[in-house]
C-alpha positions, 0 to 999 in steps of 0.5 A: 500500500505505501507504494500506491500512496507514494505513487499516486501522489508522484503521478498527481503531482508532477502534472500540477506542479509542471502545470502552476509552474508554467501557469497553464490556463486549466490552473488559472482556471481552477486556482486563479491567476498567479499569486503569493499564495499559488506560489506557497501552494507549489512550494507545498506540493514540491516539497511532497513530490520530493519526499514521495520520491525519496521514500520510493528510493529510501522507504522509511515507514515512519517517515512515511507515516508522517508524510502520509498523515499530513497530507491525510489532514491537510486534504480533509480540512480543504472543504472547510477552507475552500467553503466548497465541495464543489471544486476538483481540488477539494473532491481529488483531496477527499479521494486522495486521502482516503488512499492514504488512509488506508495506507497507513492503517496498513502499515501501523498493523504491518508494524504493529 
């Protein structure tokens, strides 16, 4: 399971990084014209894109379990922030972090 969470975060996150990078017109569309806080939304998702590739070379399950579980909260509070259940960010997060979720609930009996 940690390596469909690992990868499913390189597969999601290397298009919408390479996306806001070069400000593309579906991410204008969907996040809004470039700003501060697009530009820490990128530093965010870089950053786990770079630790989900480097658990892939280097699997750590603890290291994991922190990773995963930050992404697992952060996703669940997007509806509450974005005010919306509506946008595809928010309905990917939900998604995304129920994936992780069972991921870790694996890996916790796995070490258990």
């Amino acid at each position: 399971m940690l390596y469909l969470s690992l990868i499913l975060n390189i597969l999601v996150l290397v298009p919408i990084c390479y996306l806001m990078l070069t400000n593309n017109v579906r991410m204008v569309e969907t996040l809004g014209e470039f700003n501060p806080a697009r530009g820490i939304l990128l530093a965010i998702y870089m950053t786990i894109l770079i630790a989900s590739i480097g658990l892939l070379i280097f699997p750590d399950t603890k290291f994991a379990i922190a990773l995963l579980l930050t992404q697992i909260v952060y996703k669940l509070l997007t509806p509450f922030t974005v005010k919306t259940l509506k946008h595809p960010f928010v309905i990917s997060n939900i998604l995304i972090a129920v994936v992780h979720l069972v991921t870790v609930f694996s890996l916790i009996q796995f070490t258990a």
